[in-house]
SERO-4910 file (N, C-alpha, C, O; in steps of 0.05 Angstrom, whole numbers):
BEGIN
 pado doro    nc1    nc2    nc3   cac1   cac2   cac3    cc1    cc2    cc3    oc1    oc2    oc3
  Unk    A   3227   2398   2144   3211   2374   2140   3224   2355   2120   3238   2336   2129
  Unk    A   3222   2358   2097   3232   2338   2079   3234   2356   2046   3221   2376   2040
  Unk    A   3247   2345   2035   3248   2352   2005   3243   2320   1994   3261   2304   1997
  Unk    A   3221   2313   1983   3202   2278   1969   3205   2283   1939   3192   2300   1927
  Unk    A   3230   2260   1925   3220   2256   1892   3195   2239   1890   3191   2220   1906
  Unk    A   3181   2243   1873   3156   2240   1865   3158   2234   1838   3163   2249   1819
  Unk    A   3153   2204   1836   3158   2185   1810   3137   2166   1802   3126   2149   1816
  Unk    A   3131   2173   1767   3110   2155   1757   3124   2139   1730   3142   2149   1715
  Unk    A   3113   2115   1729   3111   2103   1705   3144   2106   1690   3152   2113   1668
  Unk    A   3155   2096   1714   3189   2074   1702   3180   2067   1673   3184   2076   1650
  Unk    A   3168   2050   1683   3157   2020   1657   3190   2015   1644   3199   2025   1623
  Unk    A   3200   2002   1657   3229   1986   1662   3252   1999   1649   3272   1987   1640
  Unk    A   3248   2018   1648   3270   2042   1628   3294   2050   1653   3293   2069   1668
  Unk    A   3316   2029   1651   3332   2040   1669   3358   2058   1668   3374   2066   1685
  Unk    A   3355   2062   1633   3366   2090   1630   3354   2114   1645   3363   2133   1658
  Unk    A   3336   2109   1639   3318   2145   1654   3314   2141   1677   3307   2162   1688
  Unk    A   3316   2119   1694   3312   2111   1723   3335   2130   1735   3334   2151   1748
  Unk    A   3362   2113   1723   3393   2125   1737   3393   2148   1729   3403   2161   1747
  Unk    A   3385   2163   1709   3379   2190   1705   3370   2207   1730   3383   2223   1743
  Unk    A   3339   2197   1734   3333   2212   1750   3341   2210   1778   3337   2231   1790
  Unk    A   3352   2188   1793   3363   2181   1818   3387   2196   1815   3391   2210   1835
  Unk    A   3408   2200   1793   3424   2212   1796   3422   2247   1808   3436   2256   1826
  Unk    A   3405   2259   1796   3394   2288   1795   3388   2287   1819   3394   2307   1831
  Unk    A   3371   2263   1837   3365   2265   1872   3382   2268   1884   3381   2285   1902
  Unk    A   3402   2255   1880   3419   2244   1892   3443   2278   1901   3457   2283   1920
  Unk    A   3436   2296   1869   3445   2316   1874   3435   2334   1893   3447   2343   1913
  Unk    A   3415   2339   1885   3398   2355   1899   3387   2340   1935   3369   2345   1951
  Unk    A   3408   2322   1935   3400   2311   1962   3378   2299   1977   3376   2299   2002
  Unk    A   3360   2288   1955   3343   2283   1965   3339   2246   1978   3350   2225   1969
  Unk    A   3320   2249   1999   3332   2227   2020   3308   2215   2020   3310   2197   2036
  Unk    A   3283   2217   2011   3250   2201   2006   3242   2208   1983   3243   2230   1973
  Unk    A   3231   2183   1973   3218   2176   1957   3188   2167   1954   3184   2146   1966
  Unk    A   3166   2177   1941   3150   2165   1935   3141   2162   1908   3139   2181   1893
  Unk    A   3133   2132   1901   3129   2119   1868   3098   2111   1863   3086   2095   1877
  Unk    A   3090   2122   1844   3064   2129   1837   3059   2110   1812   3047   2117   1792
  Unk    A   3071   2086   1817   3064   2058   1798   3076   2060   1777   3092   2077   1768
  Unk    A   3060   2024   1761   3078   2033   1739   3110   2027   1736   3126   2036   1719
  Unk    A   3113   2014   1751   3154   2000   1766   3156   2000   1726   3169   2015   1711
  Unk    A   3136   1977   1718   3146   1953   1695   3131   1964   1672   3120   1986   1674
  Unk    A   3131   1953   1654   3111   1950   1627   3134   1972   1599   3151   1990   1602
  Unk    A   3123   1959   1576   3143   1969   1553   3170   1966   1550   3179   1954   1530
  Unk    A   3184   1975   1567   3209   1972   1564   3227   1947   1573   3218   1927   1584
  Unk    A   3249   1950   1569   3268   1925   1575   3288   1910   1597   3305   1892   1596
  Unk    A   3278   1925   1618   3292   1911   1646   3272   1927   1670   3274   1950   1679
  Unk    A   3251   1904   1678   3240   1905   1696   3251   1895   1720   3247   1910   1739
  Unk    A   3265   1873   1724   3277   1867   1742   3301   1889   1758   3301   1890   1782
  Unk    A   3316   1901   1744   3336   1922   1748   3313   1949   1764   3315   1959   1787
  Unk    A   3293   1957   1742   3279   1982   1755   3262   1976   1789   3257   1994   1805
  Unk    A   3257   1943   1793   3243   1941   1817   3267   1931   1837   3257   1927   1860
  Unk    A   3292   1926   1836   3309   1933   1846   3323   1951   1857   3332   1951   1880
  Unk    A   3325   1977   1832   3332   1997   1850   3304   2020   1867   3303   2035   1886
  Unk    A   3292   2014   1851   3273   2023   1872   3272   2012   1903   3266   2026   1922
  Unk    A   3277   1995   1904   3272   1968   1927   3298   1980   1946   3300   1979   1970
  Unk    A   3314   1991   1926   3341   2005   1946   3339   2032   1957   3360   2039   1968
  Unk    A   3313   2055   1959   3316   2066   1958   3294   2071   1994   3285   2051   2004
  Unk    A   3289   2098   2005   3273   2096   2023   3251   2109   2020   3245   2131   2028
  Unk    A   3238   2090   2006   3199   2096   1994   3183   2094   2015   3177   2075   2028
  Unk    A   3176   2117   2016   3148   2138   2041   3128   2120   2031   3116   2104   2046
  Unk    A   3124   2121   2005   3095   2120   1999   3096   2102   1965   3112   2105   1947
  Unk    A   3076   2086   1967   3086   2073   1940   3054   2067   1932   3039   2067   1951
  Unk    A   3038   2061   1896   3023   2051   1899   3023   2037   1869   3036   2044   1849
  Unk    A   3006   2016   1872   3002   1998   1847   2992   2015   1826   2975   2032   1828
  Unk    A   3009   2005   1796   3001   2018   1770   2985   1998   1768   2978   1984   1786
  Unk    A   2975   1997   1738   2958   1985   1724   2977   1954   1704   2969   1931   1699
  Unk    A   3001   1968   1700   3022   1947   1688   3032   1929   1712   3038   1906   1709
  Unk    A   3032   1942   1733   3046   1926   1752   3027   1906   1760   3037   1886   1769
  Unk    A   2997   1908   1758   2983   1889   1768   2977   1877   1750   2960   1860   1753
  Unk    A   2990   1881   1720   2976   1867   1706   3003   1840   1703   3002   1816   1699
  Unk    A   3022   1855   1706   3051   1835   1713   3059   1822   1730   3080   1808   1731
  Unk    A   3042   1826   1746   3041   1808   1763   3019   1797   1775   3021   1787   1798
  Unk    A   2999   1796   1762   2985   1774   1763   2969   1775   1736   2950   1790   1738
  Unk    A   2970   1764   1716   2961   1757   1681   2941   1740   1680   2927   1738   1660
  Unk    A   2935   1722   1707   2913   1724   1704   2888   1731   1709   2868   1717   1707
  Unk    A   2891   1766   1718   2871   1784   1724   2863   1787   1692   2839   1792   1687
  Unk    A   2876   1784   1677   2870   1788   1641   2880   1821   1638   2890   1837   1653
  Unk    A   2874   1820   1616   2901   1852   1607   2877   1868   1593   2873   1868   1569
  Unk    A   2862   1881   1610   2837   1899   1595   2851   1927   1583   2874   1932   1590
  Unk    A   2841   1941   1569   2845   1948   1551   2875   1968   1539   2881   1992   1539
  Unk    A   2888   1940   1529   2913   1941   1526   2918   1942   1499   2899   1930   1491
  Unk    A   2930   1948   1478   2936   1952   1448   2960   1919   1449   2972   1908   1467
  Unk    A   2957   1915   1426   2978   1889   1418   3003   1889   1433   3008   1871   1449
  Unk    A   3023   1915   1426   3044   1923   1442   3051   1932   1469   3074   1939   1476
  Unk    A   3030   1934   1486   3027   1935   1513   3018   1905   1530   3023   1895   1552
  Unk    A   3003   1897   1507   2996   1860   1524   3022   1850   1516   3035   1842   1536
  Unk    A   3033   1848   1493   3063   1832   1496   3088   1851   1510   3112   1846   1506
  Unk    A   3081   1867   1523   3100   1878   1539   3103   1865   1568   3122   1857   1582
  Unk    A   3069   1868   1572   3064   1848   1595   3065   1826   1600   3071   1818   1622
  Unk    A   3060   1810   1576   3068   1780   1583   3092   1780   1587   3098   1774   1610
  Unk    A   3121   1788   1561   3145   1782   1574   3153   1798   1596   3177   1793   1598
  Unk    A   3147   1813   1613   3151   1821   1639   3147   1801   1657   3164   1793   1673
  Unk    A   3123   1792   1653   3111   1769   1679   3126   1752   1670   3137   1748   1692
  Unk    A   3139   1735   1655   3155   1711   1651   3181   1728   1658   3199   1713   1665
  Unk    A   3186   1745   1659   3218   1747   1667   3216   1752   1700   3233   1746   1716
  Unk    A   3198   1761   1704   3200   1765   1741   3198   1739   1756   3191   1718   1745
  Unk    A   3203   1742   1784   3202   1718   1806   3174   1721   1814   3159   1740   1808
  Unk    A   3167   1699   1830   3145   1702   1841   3141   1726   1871   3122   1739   1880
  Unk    A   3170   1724   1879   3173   1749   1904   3163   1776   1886   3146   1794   1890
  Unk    A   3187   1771   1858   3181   1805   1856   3154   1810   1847   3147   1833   1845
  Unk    A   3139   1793   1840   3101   1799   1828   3094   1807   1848   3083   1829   1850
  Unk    A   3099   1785   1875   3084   1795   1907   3091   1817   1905   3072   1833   1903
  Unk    A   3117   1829   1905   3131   1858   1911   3108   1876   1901   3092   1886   1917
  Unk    A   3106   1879   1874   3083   1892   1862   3058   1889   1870   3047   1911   1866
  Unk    A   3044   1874   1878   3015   1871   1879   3016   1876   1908   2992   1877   1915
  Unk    A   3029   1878   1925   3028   1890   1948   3020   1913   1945   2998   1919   1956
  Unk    A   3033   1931   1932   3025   1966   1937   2986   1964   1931   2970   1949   1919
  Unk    A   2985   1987   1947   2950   1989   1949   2952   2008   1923   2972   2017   1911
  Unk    A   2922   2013   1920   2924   2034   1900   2925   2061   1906   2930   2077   1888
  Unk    A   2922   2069   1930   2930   2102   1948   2944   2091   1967   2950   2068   1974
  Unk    A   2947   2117   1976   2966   2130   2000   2956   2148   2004   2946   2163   1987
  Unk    A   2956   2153   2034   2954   2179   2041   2980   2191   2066   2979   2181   2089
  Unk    A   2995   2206   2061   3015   2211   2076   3000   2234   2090   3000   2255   2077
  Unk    A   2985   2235   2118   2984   2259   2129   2997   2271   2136   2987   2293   2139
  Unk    A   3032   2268   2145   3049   2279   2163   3052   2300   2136   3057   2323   2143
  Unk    A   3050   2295   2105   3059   2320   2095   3028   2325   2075   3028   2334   2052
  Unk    A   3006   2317   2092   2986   2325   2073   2980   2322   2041   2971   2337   2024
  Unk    A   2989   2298   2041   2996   2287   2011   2978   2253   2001   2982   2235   2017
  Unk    A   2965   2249   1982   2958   2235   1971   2974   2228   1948   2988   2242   1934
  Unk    A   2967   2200   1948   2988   2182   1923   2964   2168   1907   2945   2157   1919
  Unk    A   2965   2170   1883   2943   2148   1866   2961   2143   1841   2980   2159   1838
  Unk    A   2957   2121   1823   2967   2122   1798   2955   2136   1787   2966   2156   1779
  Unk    A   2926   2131   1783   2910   2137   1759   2891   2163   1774   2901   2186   1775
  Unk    A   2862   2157   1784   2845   2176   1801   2841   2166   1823   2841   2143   1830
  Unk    A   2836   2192   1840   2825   2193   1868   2797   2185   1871   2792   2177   1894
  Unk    A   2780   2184   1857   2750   2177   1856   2746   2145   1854   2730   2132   1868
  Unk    A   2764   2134   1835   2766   2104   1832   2782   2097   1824   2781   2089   1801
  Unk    A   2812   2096   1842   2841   2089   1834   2851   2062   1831   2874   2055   1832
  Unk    A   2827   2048   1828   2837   2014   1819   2813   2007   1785   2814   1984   1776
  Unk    A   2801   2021   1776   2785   2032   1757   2804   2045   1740   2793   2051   1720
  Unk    A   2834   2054   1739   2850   2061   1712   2839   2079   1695   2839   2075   1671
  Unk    A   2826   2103   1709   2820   2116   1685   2837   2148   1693   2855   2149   1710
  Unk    A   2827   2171   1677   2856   2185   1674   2844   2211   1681   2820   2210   1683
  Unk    A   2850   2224   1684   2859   2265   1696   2865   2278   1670   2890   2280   1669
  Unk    A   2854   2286   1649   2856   2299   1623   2853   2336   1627   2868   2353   1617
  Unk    A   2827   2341   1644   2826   2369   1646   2803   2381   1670   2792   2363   1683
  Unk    A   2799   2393   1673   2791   2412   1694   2760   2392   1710   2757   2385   1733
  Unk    A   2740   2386   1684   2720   2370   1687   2726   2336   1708   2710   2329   1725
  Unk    A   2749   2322   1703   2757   2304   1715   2771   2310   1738   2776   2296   1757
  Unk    A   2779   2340   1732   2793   2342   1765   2780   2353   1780   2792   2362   1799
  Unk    A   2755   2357   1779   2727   2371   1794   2717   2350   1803   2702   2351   1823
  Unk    A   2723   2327   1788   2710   2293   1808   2725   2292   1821   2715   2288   1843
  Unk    A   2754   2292   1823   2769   2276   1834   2775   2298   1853   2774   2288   1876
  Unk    A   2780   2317   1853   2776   2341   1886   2760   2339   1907   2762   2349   1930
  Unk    A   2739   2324   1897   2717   2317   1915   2723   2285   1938   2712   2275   1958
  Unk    A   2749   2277   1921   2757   2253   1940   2795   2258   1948   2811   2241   1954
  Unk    A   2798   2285   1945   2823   2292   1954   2808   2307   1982   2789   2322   1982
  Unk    A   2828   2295   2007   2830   2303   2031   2858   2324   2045   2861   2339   2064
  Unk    A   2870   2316   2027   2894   2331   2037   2898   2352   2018   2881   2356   2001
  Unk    A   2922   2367   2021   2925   2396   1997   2935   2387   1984   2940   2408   1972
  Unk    A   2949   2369   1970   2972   2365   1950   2960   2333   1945   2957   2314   1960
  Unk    A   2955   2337   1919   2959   2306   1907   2970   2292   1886   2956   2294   1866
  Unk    A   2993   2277   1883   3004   2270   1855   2989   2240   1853   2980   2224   1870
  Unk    A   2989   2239   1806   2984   2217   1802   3004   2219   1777   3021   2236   1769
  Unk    A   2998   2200   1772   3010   2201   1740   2993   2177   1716   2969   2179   1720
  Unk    A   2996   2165   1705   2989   2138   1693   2978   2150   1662   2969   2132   1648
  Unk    A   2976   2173   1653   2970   2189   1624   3002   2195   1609   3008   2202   1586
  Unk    A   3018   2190   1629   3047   2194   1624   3043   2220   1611   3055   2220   1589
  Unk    A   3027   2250   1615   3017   2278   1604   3027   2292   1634   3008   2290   1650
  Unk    A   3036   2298   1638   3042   2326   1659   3018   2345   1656   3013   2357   1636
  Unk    A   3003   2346   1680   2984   2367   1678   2971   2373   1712   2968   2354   1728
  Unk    A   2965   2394   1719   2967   2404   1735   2939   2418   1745   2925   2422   1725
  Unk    A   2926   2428   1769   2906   2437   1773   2904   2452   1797   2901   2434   1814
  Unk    A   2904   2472   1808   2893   2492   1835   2860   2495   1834   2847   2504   1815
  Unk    A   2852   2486   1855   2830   2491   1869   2834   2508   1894   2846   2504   1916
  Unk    A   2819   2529   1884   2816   2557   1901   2792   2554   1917   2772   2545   1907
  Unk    A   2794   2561   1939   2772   2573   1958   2748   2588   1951   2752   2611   1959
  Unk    A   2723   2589   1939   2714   2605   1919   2674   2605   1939   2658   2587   1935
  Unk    A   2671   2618   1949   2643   2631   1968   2624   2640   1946   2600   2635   1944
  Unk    A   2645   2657   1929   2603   2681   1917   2616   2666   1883   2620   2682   1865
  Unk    A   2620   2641   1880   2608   2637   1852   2640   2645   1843   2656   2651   1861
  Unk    A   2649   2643   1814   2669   2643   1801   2689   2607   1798   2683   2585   1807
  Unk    A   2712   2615   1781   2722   2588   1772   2739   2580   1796   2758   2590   1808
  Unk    A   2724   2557   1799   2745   2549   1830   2770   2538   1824   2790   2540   1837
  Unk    A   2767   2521   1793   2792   2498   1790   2807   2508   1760   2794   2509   1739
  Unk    A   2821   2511   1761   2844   2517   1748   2866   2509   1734   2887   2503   1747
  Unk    A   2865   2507   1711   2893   2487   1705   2918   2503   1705   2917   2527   1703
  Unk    A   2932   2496   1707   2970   2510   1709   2983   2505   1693   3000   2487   1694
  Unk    A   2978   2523   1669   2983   2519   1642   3015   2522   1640   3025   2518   1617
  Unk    A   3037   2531   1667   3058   2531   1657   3072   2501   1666   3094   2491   1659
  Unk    A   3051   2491   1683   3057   2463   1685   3073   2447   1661   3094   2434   1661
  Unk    A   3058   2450   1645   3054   2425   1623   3077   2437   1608   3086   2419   1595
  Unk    A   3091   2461   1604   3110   2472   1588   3097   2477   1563   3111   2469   1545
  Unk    A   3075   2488   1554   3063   2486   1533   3070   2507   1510   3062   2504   1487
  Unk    A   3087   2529   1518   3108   2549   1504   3130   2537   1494   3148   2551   1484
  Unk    A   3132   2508   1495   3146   2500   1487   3151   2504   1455   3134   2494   1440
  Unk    A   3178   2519   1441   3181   2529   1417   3174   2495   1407   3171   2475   1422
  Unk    A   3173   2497   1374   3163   2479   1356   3193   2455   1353   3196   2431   1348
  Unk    A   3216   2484   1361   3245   2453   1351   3255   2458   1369   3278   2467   1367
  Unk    A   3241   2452   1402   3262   2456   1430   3289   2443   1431   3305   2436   1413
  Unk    A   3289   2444   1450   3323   2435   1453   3319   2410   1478   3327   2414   1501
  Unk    A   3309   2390   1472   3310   2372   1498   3331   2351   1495   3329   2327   1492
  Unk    A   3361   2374   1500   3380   2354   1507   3389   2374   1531   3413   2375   1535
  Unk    A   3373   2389   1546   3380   2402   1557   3363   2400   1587   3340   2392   1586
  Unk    A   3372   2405   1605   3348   2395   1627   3333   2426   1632   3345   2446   1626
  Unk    A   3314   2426   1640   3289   2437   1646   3277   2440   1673   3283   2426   1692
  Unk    A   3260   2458   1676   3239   2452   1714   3224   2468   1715   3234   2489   1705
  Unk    A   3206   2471   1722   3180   2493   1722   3172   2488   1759   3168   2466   1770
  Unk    A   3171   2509   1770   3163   2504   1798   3139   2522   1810   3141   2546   1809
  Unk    A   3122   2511   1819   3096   2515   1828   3099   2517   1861   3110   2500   1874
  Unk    A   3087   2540   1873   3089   2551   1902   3061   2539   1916   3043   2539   1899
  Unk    A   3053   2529   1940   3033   2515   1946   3034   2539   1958   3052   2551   1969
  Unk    A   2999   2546   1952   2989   2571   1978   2977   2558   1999   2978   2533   1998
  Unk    A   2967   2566   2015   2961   2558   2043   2934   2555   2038   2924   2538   2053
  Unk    A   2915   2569   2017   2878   2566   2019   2871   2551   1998   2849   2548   1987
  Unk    A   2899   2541   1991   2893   2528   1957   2895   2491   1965   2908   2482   1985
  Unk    A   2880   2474   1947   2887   2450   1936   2902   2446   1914   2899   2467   1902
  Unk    A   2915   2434   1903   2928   2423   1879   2935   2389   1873   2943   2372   1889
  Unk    A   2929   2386   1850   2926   2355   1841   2944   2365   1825   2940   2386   1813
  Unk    A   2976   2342   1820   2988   2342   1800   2995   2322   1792   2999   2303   1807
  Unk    A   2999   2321   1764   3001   2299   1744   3030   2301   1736   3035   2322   1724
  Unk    A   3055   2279   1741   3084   2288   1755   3098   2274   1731   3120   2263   1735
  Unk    A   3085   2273   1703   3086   2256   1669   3104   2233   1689   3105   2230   1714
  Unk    A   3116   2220   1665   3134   2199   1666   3157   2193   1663   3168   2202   1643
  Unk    A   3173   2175   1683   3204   2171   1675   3208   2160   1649   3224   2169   1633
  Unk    A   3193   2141   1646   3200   2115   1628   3193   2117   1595   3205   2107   1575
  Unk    A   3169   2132   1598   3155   2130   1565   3136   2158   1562   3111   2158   1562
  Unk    A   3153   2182   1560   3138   2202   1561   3116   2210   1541   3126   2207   1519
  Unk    A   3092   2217   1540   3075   2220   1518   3067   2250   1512   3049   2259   1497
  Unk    A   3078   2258   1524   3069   2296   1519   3097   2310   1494   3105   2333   1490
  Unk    A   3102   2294   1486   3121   2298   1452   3147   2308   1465   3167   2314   1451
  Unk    A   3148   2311   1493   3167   2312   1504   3199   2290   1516   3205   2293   1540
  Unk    A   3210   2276   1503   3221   2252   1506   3241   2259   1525   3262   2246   1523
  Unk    A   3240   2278   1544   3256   2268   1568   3239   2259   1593   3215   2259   1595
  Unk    A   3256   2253   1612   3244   2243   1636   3228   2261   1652   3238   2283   1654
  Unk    A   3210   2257   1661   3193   2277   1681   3191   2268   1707   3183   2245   1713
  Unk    A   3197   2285   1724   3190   2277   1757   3184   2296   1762   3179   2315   1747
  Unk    A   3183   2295   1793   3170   2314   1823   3183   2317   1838   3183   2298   1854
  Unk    A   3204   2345   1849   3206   2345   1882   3190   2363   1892   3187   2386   1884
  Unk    A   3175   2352   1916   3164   2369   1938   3175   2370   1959   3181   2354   1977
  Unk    A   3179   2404   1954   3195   2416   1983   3176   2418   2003   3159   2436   2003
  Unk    A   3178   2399   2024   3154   2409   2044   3161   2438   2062   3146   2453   2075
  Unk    A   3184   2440   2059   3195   2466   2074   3187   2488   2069   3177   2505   2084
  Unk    A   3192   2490   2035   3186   2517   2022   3161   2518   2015   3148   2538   2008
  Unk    A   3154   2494   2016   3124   2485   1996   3122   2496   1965   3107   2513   1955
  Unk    A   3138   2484   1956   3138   2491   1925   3140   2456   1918   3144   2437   1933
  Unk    A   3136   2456   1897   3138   2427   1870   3143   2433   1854   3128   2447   1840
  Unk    A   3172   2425   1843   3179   2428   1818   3179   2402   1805   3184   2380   1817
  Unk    A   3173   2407   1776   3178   2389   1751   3199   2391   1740   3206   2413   1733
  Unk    A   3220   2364   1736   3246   2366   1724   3236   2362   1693   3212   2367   1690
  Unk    A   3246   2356   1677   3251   2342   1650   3295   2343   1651   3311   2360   1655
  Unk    A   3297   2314   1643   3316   2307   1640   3320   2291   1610   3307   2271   1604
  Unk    A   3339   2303   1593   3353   2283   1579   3368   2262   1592   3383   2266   1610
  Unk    A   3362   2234   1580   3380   2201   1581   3377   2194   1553   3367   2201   1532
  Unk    A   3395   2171   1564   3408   2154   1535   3375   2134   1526   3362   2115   1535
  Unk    A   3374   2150   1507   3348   2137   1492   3354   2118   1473   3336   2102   1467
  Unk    A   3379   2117   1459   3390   2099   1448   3399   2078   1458   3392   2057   1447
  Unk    A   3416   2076   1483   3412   2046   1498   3380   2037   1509   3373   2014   1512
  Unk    A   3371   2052   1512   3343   2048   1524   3329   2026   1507   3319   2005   1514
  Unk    A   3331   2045   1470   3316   2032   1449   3336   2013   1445   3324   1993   1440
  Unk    A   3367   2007   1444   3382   1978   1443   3363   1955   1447   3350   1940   1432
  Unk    A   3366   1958   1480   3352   1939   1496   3331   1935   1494   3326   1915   1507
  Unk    A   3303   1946   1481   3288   1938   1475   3282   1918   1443   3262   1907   1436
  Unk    A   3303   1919   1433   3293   1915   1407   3317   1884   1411   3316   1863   1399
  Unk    A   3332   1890   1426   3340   1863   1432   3330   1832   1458   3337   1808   1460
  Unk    A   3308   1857   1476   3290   1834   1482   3274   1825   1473   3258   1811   1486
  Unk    A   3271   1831   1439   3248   1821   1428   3222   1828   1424   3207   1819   1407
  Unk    A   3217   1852   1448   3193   1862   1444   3192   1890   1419   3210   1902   1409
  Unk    A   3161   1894   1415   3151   1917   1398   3172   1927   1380   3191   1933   1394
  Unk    A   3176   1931   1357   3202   1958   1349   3180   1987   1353   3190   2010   1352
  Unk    A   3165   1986   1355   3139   2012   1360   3148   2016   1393   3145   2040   1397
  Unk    A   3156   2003   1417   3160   2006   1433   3193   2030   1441   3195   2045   1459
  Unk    A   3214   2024   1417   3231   2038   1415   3226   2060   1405   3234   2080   1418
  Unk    A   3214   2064   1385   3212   2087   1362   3197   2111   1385   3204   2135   1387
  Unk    A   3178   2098   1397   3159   2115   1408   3176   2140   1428   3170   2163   1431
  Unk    A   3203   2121   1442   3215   2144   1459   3229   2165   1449   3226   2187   1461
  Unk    A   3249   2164   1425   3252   2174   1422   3236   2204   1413   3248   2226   1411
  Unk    A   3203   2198   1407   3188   2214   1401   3179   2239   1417   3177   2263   1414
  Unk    A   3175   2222   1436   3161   2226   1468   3132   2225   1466   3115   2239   1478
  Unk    A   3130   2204   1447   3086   2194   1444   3078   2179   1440   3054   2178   1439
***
């Protein structure tokens, strides 16, 4: 069938973009689907919705930055100082095609040929921006997953969930605690790449949260993606080291945030 990278929240970081296309590119992978989020924070939006634009995207859907960049005057709800001026200079540096480009994507997808749902944020109300934290929110949002497999992202948090088949009572939903890498020692080594891979059973659901290319927030500062093997039916999570120092260059020389640089290097 297919081997699909599964990508959230660029937010215009095209160090970690070429990062992660590079690693596809190894692993051969020939579809794409982008789980919003192209623009916002970082320093070349135009470059990140380009090469996306080059690539052959199954399935694509509107972030919350992307709609807010392309069109400002929806108003920028609840954004911190350094996220609204991220947005404004995004929307002044794009064309009016590439805003359409963005505000095109719906807020889901549903790919049945591989039983897969796409949202940024949730399945319950995925133009509503709110987030997938733990078991309680993913017990709403199972109830509006139709297919077995669903990625979101937009918490830029990697986190993960199985919903089991469950008749006489017991815990149906489950988090996948090796998802998130949470053994992670106190002074890891993330100059090193990483992957944790998860096997899809046949009686099971799973919602996964696939973190972020662009601005990771799980203290983890490399890149996070998704391939789903539809063959083998497994999903793995990469983490990749990129150049976080050109990344933070270019931000501090377009003028925006210095809190916008500092933050990647952190991964929060």
């Amino acid at each position: 069938m297919a081997k699909i990278a599964i990508m959230s929240d660029i937010h215009s970081n095209t160090d970690a973009l070429q990062t992660v296309l590079a690693k596809c590119r190894e692993l051969g992978i020939e579809q794409y689907a982008v789980l919003g989020d192209i623009v916002g924070y970082n320093a070349e939006p135009k470059e990140c919705i380009e090469l996306i634009r080059s690539l052959n995207v199954i399935g694509r859907v509107r972030g919350n930055h992307d709609e807010y960049a392309g069109n400002v005057e929806t108003g920028i709800e609840g954004f911190n100082e350094n996220a609204q001026r991220a947005v404004l200079w995004t929307a002044e540096k794009l064309s009016a095609e590439e805003k359409k480009y963005l505000m095109e994507a719906p807020y889901r997808v549903n790919l049945p040929k591989y039983s897969m749902t796409l949202v940024h944020a949730t399945l319950d109300s995925p133009g509503n921006w709110g987030y997938i934290f733990d078991t309680h929110h993913a017990h709403d949002n199972f109830n509006y997953q139709y297919t077995q497999v669903g990625f979101c992202g937009h918490s830029h948090y990697p986190i993960a969930f199985e919903k089991k088949n469950v008749i006489f009572g017991g815990k149906s939903i489950e988090e996948l605690n090796e998802w998130r890498e949470i053994s992670l020692p106190e002074n890891a080594d993330f100059s090193t790449e990483s992957s944790v891979t998860v096997e899809i059973k046949p009686d099971r659901k799973y919602l996964f949260n696939v973190g972020s290319i662009g601005q990771p927030r799980n203290h983890d500062p490399r890149s996070s993606f998704v391939i789903y093997d539809t063959d083998t039916c497994k999903v793995t999570r990469y983490c990749l080291p990129y150049d976080i120092i050109s990344a933070q260059e270019k931000i501090l020389k377009a003028g925006l945030p210095k809190r916008l640089a500092e933050r990647l290097v952190t991964g929060s």
